[in-house]
PQR file with spaces between the fields and no chain letter, atoms N, CA, C, O and H, PARSE charges and radii, in Angstrom:
ATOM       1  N    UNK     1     102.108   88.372  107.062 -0.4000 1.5000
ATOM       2  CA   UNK     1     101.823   89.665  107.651 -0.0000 2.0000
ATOM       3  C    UNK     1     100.512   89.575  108.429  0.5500 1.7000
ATOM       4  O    UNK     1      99.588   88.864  108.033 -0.5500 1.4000
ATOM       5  N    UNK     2     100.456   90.194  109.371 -0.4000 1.5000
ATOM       6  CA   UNK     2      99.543   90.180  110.440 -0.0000 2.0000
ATOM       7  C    UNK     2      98.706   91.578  110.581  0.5500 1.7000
ATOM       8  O    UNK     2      99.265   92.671  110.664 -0.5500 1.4000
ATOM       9  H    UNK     2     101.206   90.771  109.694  0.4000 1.0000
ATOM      10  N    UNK     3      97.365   91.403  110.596 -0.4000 1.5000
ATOM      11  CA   UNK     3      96.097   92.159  110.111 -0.0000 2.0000
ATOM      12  C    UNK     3      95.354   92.511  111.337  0.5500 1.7000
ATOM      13  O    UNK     3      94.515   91.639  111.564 -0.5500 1.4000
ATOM      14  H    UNK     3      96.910   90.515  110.529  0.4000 1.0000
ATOM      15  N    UNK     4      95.341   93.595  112.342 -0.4000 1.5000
ATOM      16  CA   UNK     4      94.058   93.729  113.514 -0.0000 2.0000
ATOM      17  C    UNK     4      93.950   94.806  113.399  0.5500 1.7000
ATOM      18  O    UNK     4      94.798   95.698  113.401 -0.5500 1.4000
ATOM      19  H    UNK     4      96.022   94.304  112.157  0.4000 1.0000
ATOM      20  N    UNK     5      92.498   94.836  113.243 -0.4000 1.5000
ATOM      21  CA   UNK     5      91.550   95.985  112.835 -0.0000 2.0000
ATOM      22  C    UNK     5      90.664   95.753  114.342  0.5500 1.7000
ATOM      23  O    UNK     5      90.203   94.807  114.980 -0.5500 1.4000
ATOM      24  H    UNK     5      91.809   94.111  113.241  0.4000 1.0000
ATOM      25  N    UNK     6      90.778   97.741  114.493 -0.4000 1.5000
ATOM      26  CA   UNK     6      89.285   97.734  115.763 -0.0000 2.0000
ATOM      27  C    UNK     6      88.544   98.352  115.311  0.5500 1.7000
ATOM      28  O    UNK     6      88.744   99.353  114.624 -0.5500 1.4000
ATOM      29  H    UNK     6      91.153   98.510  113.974  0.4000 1.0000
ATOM      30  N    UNK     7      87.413   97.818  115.645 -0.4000 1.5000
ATOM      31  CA   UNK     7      86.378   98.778  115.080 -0.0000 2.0000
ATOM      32  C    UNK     7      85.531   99.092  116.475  0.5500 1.7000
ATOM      33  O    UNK     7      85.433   98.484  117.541 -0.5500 1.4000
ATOM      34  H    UNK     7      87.251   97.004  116.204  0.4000 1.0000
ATOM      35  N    UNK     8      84.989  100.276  115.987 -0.4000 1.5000
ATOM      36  CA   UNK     8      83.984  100.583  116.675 -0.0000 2.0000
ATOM      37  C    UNK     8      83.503  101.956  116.438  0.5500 1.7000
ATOM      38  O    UNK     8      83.808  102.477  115.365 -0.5500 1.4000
ATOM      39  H    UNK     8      85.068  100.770  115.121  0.4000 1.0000
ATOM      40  N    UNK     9      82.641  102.757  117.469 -0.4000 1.5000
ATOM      41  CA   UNK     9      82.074  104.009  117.388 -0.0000 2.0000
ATOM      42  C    UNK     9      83.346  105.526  117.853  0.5500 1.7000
ATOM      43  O    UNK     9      84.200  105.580  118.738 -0.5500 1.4000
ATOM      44  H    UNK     9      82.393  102.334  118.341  0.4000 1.0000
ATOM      45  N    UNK    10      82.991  106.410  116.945 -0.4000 1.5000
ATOM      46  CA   UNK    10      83.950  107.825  117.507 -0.0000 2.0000
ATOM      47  C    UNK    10      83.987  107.673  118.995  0.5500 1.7000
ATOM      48  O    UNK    10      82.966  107.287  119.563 -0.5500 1.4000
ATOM      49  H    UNK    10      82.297  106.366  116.226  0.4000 1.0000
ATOM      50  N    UNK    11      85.177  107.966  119.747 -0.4000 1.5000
ATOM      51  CA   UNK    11      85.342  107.680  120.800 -0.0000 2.0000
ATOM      52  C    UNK    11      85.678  106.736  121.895  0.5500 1.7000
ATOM      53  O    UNK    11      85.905  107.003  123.075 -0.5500 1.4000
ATOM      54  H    UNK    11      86.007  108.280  119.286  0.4000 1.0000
ATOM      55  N    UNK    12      85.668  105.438  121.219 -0.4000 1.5000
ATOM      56  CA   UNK    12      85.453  104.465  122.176 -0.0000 2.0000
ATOM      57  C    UNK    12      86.701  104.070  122.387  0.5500 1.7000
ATOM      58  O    UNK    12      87.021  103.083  123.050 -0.5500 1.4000
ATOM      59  H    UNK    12      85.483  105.222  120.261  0.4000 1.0000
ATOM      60  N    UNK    13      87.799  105.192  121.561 -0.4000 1.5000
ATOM      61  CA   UNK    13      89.492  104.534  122.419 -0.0000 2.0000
ATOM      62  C    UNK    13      90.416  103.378  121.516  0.5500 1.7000
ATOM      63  O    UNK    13      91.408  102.695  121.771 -0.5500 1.4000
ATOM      64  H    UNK    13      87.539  105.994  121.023  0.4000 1.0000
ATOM      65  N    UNK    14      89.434  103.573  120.201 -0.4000 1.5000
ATOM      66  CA   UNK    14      90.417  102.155  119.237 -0.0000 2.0000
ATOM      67  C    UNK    14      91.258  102.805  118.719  0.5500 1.7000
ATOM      68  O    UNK    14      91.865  102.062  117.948 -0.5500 1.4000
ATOM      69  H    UNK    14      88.629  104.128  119.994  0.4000 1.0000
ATOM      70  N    UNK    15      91.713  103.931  118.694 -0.4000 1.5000
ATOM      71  CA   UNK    15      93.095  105.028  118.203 -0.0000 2.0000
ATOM      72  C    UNK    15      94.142  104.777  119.348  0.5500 1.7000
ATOM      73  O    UNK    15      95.322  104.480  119.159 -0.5500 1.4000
ATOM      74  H    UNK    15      91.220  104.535  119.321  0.4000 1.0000
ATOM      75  N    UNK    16      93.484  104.955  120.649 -0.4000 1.5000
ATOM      76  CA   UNK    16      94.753  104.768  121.967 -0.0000 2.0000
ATOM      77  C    UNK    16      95.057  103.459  122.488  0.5500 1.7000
ATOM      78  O    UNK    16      95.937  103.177  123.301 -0.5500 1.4000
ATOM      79  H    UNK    16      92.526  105.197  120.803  0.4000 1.0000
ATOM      80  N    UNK    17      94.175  102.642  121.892 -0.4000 1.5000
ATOM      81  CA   UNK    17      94.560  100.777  122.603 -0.0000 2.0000
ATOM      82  C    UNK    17      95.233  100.528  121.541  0.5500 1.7000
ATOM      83  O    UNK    17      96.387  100.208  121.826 -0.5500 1.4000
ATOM      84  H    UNK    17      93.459  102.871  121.231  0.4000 1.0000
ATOM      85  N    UNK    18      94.959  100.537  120.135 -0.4000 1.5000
ATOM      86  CA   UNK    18      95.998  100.322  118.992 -0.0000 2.0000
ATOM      87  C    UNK    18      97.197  101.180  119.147  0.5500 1.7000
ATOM      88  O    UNK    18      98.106  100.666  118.495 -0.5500 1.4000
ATOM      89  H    UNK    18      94.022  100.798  119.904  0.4000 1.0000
ATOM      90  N    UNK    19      97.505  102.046  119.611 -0.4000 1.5000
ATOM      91  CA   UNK    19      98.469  102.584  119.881 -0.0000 2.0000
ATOM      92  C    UNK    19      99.662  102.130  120.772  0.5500 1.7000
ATOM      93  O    UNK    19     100.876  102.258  120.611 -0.5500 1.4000
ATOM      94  H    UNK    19      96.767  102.463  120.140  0.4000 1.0000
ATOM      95  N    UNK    20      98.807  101.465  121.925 -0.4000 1.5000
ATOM      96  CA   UNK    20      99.125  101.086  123.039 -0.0000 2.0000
ATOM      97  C    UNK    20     100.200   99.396  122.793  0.5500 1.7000
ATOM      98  O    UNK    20     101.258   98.907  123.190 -0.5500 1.4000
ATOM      99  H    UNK    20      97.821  101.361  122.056  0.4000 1.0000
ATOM     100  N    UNK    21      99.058   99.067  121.899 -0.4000 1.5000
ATOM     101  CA   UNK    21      99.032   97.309  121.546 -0.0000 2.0000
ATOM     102  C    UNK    21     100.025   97.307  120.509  0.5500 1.7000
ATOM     103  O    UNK    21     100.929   96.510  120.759 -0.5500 1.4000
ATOM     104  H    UNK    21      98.199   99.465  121.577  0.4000 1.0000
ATOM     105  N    UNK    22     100.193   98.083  119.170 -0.4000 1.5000
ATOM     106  CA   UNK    22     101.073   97.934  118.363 -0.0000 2.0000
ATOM     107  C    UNK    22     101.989   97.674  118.839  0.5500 1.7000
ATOM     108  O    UNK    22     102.035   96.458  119.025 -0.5500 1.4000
ATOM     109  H    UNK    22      99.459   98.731  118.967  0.4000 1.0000
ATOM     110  N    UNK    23     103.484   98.570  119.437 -0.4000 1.5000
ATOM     111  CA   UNK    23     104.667   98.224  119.679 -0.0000 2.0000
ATOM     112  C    UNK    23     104.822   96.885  120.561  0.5500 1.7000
ATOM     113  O    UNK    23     105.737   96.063  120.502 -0.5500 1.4000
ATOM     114  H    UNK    23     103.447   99.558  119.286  0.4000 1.0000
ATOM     115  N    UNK    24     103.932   96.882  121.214 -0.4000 1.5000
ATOM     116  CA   UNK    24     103.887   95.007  122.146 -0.0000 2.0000
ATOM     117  C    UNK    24     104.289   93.934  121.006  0.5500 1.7000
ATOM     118  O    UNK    24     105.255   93.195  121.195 -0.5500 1.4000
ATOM     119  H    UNK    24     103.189   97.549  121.262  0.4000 1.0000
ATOM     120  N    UNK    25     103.756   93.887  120.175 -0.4000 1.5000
ATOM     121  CA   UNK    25     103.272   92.563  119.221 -0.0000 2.0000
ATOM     122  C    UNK    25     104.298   93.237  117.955  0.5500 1.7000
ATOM     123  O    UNK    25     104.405   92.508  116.969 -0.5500 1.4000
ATOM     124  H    UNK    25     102.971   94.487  120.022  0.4000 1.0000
ATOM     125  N    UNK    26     104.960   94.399  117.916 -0.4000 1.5000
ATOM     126  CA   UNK    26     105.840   94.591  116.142 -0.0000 2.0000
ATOM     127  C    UNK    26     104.849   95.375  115.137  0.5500 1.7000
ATOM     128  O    UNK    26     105.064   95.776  113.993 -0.5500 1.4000
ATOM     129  H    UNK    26     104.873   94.991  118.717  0.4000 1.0000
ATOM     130  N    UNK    27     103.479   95.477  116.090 -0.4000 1.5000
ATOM     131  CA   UNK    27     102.795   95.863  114.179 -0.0000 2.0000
ATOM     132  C    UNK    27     102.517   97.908  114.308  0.5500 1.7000
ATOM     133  O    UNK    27     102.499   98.656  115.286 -0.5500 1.4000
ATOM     134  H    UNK    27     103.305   95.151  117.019  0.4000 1.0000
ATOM     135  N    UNK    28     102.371   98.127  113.032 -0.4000 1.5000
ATOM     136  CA   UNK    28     102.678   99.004  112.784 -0.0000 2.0000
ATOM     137  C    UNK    28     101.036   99.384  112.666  0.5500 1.7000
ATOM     138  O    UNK    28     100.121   98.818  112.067 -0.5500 1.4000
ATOM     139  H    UNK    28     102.386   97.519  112.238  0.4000 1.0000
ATOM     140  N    UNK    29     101.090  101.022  113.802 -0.4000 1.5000
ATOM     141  CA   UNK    29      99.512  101.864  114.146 -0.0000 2.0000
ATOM     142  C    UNK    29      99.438  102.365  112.889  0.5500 1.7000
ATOM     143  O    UNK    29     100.385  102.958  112.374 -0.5500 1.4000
ATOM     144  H    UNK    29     101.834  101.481  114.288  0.4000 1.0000
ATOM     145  N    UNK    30      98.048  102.121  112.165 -0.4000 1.5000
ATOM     146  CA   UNK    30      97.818  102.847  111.174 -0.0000 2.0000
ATOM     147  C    UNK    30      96.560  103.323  111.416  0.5500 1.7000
ATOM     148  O    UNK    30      95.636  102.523  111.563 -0.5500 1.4000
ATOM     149  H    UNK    30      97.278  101.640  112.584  0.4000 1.0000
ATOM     150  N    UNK    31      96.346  104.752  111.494 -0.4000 1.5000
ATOM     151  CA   UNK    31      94.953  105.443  111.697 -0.0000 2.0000
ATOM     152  C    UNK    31      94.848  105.823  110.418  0.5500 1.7000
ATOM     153  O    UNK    31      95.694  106.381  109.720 -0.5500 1.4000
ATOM     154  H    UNK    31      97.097  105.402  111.374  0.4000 1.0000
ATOM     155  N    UNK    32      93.334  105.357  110.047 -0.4000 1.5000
ATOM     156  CA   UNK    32      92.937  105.325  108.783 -0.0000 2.0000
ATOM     157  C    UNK    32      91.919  106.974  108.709  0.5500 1.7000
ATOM     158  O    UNK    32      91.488  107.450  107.658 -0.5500 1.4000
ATOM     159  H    UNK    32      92.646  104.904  110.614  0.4000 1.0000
ATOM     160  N    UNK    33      91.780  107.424  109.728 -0.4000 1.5000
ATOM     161  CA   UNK    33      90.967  108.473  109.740 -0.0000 2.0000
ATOM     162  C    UNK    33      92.381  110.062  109.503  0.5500 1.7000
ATOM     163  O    UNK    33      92.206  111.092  108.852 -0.5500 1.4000
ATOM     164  H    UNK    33      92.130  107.038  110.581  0.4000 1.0000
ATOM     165  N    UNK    34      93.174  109.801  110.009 -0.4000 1.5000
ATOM     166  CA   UNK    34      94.362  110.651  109.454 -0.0000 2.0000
ATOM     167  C    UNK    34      94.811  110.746  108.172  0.5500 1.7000
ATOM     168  O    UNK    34      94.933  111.786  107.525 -0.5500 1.4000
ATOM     169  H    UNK    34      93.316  108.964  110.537  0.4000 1.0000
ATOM     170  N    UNK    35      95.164  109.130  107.662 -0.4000 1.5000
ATOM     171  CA   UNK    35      95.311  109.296  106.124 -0.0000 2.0000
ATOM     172  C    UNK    35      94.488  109.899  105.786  0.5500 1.7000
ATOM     173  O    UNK    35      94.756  111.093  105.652 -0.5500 1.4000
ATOM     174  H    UNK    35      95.065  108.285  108.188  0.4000 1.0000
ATOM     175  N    UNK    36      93.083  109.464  105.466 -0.4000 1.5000
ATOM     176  CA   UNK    36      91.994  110.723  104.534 -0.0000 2.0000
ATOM     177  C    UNK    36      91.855  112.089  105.046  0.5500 1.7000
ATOM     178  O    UNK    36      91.163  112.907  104.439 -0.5500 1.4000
ATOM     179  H    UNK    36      92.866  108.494  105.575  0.4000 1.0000
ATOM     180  N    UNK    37      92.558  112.423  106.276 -0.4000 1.5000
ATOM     181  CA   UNK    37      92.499  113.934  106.763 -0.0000 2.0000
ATOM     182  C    UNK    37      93.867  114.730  105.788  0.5500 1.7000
ATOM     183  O    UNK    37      93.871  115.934  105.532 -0.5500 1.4000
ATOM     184  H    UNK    37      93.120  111.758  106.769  0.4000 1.0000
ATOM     185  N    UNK    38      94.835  113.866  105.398 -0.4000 1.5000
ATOM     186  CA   UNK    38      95.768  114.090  104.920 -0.0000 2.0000
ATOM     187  C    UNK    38      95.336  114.456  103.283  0.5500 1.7000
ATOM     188  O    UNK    38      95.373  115.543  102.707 -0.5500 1.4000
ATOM     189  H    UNK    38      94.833  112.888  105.606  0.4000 1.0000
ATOM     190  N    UNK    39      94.917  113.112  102.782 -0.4000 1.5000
ATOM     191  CA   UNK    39      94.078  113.087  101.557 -0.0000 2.0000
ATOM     192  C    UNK    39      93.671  114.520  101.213  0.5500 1.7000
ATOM     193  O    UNK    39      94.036  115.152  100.222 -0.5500 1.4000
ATOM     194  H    UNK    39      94.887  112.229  103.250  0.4000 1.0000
ATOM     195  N    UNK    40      92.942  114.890  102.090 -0.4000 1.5000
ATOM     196  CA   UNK    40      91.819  115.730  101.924 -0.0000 2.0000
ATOM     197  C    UNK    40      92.475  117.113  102.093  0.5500 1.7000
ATOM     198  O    UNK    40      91.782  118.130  102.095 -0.5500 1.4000
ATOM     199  H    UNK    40      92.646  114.376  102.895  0.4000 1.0000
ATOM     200  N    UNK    41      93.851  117.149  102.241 -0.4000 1.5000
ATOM     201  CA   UNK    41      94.435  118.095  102.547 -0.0000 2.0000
ATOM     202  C    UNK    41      94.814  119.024  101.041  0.5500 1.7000
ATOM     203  O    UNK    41      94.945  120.213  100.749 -0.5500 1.4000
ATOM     204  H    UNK    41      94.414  116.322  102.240  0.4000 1.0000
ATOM     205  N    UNK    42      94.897  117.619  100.287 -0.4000 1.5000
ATOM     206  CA   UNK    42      95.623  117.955   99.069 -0.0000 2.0000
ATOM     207  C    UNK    42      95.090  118.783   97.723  0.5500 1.7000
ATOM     208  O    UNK    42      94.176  119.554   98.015 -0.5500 1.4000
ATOM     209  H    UNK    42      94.791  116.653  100.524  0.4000 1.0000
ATOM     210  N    UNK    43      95.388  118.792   96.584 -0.4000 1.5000
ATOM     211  CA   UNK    43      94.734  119.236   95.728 -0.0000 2.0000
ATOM     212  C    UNK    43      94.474  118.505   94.464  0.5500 1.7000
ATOM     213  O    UNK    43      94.302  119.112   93.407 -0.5500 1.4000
ATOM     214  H    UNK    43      96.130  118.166   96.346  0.4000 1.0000
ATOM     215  N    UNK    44      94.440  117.146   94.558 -0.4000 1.5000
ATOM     216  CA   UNK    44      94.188  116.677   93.359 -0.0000 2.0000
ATOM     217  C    UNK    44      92.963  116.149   93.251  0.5500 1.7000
ATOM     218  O    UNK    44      92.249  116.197   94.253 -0.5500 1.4000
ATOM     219  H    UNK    44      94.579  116.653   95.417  0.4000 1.0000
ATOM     220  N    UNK    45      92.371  115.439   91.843 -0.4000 1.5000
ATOM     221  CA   UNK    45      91.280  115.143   92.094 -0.0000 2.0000
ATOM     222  C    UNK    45      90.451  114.459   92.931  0.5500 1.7000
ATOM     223  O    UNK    45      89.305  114.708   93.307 -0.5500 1.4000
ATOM     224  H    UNK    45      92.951  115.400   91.030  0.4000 1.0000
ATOM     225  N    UNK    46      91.393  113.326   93.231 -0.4000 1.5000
ATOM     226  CA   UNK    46      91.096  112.504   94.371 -0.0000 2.0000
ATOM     227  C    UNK    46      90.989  113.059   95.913  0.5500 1.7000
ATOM     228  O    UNK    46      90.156  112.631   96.712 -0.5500 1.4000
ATOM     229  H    UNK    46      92.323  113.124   92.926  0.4000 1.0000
ATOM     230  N    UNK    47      91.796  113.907   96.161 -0.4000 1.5000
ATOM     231  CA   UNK    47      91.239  114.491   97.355 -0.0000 2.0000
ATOM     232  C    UNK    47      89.835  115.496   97.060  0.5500 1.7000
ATOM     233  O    UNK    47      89.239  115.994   98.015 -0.5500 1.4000
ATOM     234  H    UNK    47      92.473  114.254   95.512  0.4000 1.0000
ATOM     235  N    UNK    48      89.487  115.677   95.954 -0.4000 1.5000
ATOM     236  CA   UNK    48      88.498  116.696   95.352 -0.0000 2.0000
ATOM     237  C    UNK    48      87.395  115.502   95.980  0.5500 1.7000
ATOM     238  O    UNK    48      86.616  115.825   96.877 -0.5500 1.4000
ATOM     239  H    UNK    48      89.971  115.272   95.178  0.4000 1.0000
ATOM     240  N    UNK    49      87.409  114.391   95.534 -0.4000 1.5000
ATOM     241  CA   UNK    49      86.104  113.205   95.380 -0.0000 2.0000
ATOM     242  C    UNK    49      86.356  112.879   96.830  0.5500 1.7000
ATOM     243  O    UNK    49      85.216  113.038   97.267 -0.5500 1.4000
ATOM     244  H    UNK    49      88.042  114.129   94.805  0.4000 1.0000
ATOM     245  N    UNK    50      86.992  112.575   97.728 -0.4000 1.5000
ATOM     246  CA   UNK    50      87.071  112.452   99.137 -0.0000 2.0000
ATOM     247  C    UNK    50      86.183  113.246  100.201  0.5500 1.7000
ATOM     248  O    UNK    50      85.305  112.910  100.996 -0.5500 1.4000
ATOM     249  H    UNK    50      87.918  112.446   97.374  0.4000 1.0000
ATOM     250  N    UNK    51      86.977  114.786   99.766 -0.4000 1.5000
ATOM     251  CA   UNK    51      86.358  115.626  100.411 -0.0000 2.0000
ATOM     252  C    UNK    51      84.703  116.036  100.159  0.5500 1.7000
ATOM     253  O    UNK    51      83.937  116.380  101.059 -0.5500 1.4000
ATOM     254  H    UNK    51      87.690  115.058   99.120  0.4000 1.0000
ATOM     255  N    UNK    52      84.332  115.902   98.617 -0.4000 1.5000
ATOM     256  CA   UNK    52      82.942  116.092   98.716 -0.0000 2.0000
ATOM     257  C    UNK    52      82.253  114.482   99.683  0.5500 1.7000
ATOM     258  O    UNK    52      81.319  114.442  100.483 -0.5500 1.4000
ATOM     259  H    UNK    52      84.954  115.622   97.886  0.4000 1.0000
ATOM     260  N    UNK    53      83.090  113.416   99.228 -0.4000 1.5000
ATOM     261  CA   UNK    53      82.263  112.210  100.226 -0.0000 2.0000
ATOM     262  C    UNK    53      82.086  112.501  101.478  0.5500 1.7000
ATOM     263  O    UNK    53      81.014  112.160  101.976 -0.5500 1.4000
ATOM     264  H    UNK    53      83.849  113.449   98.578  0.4000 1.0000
ATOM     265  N    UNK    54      83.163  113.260  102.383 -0.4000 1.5000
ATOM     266  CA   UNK    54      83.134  113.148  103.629 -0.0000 2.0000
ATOM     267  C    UNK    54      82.492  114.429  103.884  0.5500 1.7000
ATOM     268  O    UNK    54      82.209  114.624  105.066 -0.5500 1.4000
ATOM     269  H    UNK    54      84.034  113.537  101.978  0.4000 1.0000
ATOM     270  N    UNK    55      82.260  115.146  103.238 -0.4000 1.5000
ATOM     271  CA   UNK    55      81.106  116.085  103.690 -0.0000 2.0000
ATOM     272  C    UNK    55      79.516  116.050  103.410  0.5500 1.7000
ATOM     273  O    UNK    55      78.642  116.818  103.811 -0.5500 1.4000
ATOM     274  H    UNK    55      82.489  114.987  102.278  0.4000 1.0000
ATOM     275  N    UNK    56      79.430  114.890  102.581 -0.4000 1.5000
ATOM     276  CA   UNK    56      78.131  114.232  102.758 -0.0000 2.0000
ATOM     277  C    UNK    56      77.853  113.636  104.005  0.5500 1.7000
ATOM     278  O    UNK    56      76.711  113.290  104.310 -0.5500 1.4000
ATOM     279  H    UNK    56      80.140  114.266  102.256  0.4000 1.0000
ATOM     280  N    UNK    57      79.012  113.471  104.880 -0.4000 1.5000
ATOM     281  CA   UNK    57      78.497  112.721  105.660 -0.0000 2.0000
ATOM     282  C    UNK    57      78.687  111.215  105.885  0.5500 1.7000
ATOM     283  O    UNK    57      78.042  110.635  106.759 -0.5500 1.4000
ATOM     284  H    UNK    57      79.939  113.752  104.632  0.4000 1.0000
């Protein structure tokens, strides 16, 4: 299984080039900033400990 991670700063477009690039190559877009928006949607404890992290900041 095959692993590419972009990194970089809010904004700089690694949500729309991974988007872009996935279906080329087979691999599957995973935005990691959606899952925990999802997370955080929920009501269990773990979204409880999420949401206070990400509002620290």
């Amino acid at each position: 299984m095959r692993h590419v991670v972009f990194i970089g700063p809010q904004g700089a477009g690694k949500g729309t080039q991974a988007a872009r690039i996935a279906p080329m190559f087979g691999l599957l877009h995973l935005a990691t900033g959606d899952l925990f928006r999802a997370l955080m949607a929920g009501t269990s404890d773990l979204a409880a400990e999420v949401r206070a992290f990400y509002d620290r900041g």
